[in-house]
Each structure stands twice: as structure tokens, then as C-alpha cells.
Backbone as JSON, one array per atom type, in Angstrom:
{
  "sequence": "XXXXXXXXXXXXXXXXXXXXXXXXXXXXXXXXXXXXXXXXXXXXXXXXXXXXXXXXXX",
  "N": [[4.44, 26.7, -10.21], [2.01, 26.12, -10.42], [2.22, 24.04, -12.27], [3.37, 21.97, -11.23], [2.14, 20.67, -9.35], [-0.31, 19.96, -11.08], [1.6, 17.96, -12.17], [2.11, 16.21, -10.55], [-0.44, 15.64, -9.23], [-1.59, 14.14, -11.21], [0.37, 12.0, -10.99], [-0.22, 11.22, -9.17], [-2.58, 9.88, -9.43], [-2.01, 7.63, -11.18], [-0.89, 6.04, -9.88], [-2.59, 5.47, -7.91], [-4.75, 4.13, -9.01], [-3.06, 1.78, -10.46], [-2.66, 0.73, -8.28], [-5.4, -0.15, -7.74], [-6.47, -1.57, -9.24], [-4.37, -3.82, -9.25], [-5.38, -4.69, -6.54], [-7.82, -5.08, -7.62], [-7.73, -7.11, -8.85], [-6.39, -9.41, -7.58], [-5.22, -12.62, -6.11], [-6.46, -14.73, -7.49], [-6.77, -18.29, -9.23], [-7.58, -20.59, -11.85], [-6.9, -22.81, -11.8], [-7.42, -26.24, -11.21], [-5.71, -28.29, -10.06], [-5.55, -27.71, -7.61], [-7.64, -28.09, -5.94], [-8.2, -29.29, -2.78], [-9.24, -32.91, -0.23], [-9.82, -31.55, 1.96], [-11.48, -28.35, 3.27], [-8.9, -25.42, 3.39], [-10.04, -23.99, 5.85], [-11.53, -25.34, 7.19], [-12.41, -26.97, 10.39], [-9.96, -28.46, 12.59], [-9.58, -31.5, 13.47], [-9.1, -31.97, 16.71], [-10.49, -29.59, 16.93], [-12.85, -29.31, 17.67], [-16.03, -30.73, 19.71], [-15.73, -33.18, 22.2], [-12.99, -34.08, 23.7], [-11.56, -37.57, 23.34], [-10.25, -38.59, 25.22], [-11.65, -38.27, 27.33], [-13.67, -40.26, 27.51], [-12.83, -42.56, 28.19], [-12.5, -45.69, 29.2], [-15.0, -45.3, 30.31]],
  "CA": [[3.88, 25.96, -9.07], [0.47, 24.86, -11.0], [2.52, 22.78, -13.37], [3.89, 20.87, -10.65], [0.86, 20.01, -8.75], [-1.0, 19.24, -11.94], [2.04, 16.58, -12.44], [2.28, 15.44, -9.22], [-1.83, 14.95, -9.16], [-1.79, 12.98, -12.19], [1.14, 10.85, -10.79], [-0.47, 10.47, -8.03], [-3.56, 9.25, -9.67], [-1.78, 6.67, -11.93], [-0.34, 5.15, -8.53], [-3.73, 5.12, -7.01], [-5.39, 3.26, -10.24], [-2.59, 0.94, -10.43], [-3.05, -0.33, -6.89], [-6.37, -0.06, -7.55], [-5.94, -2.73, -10.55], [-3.7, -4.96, -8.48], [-5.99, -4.89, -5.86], [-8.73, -5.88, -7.76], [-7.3, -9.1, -9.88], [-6.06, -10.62, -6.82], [-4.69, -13.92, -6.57], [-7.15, -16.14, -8.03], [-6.37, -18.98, -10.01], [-8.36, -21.39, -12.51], [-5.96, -24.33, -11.96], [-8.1, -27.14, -10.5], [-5.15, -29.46, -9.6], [-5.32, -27.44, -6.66], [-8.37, -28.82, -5.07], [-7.99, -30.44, -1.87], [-10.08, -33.02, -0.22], [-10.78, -30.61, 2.87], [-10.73, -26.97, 2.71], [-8.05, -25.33, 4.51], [-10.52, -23.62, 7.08], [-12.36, -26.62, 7.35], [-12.05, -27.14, 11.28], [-9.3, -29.43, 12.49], [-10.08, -32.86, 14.55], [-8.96, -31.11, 18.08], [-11.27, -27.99, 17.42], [-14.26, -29.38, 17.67], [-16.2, -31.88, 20.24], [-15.28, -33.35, 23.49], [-11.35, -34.96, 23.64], [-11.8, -38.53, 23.13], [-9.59, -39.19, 26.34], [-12.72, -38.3, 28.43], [-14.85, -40.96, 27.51], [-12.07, -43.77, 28.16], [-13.08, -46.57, 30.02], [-16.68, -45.91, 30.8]],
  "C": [[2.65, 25.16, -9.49], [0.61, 23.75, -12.11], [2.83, 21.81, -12.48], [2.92, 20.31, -9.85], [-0.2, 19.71, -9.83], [0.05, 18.15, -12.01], [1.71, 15.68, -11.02], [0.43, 14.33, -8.85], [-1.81, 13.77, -9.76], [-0.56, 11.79, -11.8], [0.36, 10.15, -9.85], [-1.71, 9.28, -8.07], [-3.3, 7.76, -10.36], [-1.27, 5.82, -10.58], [-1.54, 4.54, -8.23], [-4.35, 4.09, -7.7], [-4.23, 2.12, -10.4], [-2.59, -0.08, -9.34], [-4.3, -0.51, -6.77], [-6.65, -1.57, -8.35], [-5.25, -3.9, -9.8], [-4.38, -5.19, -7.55], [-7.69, -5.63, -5.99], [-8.79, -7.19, -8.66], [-7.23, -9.75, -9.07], [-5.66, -11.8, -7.19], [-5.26, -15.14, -7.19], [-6.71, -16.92, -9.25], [-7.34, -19.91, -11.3], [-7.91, -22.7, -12.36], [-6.87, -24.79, -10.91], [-7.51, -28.39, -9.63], [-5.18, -29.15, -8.07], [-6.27, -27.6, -5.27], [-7.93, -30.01, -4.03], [-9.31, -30.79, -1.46], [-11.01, -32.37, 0.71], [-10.28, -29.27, 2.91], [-9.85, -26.44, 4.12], [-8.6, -24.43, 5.99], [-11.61, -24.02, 7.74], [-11.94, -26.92, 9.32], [-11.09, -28.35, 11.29], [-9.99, -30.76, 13.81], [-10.09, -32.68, 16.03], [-9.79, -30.38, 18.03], [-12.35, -28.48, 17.46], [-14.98, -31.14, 18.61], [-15.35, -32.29, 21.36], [-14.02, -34.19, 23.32], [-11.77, -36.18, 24.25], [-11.17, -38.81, 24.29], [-10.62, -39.06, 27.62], [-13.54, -38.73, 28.58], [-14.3, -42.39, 27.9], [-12.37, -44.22, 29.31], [-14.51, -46.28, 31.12], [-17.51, -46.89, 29.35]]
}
């Protein structure tokens, strides 16, 4: 019984450290082609400021 919960620990630990590892590389890149000219949580033209249809014809 204490062989199998020493394996099982140590499996369990190599799991934990492997997601631990993938979790901390993440997706980042170095490629620069990937610059845009606005970022993607850059507000959009609707979210912000009064709707241009409410200033029409004054």
C-alpha cells in the first residue's frame, strides 16, 4: 500500500509540474509581423462618445 501511494504521489507531482511549465511559457510570441496598427482592446468607434446622429442638423 506505501509503494503505491509513493507512485501515485510522484505521478501526481510530475502532472502538477508539467502544467505548471505549460502554464508558465504561455503563448507568447517574438514575431513582430504581428503588430497591428490598433490594439485589439483598443475601444471601438461606437464605444465611446455621443452617436454622431445626435448632433445632425443643429
Amino acid at each position: 500500500m506505501q509503494l503505491w501511494w509513493n507512485q501515485m504521489r510522484r505521478f501526481s507531482s510530475l502532472i502538477l509540474l508539467a502544467g505548471g511549465l505549460l502554464f508558465l511559457a504561455g503563448c507568447s510570441t517574438t514575431d513582430s509581423e504581428n503588430a497591428s496598427p490598433r490594439p485589439w482592446n483598443g475601444p471601438k468607434t461606437w464605444e465611446n462618445g455621443v452617436p454622431a446622429g445626435l448632433y445632425e442638423g443643429r
